[in-house]
C-alpha positions as CSV (number, residue, x, y, z in Angstrom):
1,X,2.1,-11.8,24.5
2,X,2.5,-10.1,21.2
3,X,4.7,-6.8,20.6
4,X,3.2,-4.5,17.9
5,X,4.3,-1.3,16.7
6,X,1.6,-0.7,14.5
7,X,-2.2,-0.8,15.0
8,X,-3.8,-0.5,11.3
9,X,-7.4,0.1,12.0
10,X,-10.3,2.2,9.9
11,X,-11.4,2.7,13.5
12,X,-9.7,5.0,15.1
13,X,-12.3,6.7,16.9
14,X,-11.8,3.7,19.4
15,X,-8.6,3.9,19.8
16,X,-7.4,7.4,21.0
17,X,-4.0,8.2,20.1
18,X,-2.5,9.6,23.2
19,X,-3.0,6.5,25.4
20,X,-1.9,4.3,22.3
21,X,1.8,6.5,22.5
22,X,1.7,5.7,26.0
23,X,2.5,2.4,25.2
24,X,4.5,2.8,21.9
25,X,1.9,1.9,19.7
26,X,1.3,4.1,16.8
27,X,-2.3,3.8,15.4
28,X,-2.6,4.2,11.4
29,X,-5.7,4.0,9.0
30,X,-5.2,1.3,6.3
31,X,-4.0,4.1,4.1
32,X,-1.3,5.5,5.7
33,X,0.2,2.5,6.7
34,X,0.2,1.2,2.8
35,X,1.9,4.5,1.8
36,X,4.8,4.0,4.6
37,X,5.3,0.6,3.5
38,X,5.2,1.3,-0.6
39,X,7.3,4.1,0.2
40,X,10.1,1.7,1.9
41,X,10.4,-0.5,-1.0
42,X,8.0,0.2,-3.9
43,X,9.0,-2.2,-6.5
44,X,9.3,-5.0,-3.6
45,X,5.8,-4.0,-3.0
46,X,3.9,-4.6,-6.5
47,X,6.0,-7.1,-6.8
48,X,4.2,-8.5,-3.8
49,X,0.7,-7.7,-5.2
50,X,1.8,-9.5,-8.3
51,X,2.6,-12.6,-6.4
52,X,-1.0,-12.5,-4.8
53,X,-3.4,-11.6,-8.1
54,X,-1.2,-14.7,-9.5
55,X,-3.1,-16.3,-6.2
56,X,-6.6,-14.6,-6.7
57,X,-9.9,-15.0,-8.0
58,X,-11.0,-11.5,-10.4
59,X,-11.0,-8.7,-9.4
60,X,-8.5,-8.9,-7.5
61,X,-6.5,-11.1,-10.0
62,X,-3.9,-8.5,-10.9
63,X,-2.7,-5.6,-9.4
64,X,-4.5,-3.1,-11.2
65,X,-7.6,-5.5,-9.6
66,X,-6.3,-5.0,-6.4
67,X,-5.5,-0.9,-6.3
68,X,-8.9,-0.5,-7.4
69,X,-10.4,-3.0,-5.1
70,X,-8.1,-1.1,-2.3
71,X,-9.2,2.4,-3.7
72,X,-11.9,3.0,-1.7
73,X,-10.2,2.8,1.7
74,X,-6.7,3.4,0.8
75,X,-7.0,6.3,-1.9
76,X,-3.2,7.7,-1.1
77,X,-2.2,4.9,-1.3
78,X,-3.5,3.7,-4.9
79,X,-2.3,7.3,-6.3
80,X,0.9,6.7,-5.2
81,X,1.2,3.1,-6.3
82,X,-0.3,4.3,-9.8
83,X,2.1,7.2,-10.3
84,X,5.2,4.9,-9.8
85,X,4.2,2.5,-11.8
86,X,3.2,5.0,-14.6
87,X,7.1,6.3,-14.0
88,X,8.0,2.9,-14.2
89,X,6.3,2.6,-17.9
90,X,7.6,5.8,-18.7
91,X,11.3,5.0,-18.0
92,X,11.1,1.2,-19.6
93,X,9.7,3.0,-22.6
94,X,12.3,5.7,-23.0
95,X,15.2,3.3,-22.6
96,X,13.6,0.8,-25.5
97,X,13.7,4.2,-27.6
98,X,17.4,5.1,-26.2
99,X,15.2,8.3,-24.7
């Protein structure tokens, strides 16, 4: 038997949501779950993506590959990851210029 605390399906019209608390699952679309786990540890998580473009075949051979590959199902999700990393630039570049 496994434990799970998270169902991540694009399908949750089949799995209602009351019955899923009844047993202490909570049921998330592919999007929300990738927000709650970027938001945990952001820079862990590109990292992560960086590690599997370095594994991939294009498009998905980078990360910017792989948020636009995800966009489609996981829109939040790729706006979020975006916008840190386009903070991320913004801060490297103003400490190069002593900003």
């Amino acid at each position: 038997m496994s434990r799970s605390d998270v169902l991540v399906t694009a399908n949750l019209d089949d799995f209602p949501l009351e019955p899923c608390r009844e047993l202490g699952i909570d049921v998330q679309d592919p999007d929300t779950f990738l927000q709650h786990q970027f938001g945990l540890a952001p820079k862990e998580f590109l990292c992560s993506l960086q590690f599997l473009a370095a594994e991939r075949r294009p498009p998905m051979d980078s990360v910017k590959g792989i948020l636009q590959t995800l966009k489609r199902v996981a829109p939040g999700f790729v706006a979020q990851a975006s916008a840190f990393q386009e903070h991320e630039r913004d801060v490297a570049a103003a400490s190069e210029t002593g900003v």
